[in-house]
C-alpha positions as CSV (number, residue, x, y, z in Angstrom):
1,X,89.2,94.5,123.1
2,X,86.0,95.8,123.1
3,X,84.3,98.6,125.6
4,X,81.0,100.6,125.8
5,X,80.8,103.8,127.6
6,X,80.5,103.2,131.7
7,X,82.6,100.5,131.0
8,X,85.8,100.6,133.6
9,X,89.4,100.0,131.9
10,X,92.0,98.9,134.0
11,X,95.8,98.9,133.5
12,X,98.0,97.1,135.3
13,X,101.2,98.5,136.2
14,X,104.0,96.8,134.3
15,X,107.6,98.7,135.4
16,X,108.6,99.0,138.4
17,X,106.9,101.7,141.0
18,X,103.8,101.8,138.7
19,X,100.4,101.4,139.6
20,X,97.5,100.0,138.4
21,X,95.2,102.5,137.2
22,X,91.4,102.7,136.7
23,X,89.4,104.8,134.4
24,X,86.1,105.2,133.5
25,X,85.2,105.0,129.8
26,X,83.6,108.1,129.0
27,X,83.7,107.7,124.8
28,X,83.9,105.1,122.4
29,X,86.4,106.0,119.2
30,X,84.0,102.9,116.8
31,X,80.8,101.5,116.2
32,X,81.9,98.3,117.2
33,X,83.5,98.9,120.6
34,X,87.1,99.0,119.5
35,X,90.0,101.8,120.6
36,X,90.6,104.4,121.4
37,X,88.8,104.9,124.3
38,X,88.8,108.5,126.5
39,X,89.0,107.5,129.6
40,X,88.5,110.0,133.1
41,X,90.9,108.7,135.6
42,X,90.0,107.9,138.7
43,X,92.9,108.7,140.4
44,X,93.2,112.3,139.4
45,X,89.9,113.5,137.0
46,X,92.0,113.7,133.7
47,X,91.2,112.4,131.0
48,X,92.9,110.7,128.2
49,X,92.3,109.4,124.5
50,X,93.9,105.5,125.1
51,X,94.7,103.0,122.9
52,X,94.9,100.0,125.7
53,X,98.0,97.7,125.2
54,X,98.1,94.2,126.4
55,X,98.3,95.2,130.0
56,X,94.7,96.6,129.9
57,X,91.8,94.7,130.5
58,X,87.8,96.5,130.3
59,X,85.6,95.7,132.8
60,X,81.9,95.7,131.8
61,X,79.8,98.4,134.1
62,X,78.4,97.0,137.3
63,X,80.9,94.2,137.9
64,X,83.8,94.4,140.7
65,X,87.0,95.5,139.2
């Protein structure tokens, strides 16, 4: 997975009565694009340092998530 800042990361929800959530990429932990990512959450403002698992997906800035 790779992701650049304005990037969008989106996690689906995968137990039951979770949501999917979407965050904006705000840093980038390598050179290269590759996790962690901190992340401002849409939903609330927080922010988080992520390590996306294999319900995450990044959607490149200025496409339709």
């Amino acid at each position: 997975m790779k992701a650049a800042v304005g990037d969008k990361l989106v996690v689906e929800g995968t137990k039951g009565g979770n949501l999917r959530r979407t965050g904006l990429v705000i840093e980038v932990g390598h050179l290269d694009g590759s996790p962690p990512y901190r992340v401002r959450w849409l939903d609330d403002g927080r922010e988080s340092l992520v390590f996306p698992g294999p319900d995450a997906r990044v959607v490149p800035a200025g496409h339709a998530s």
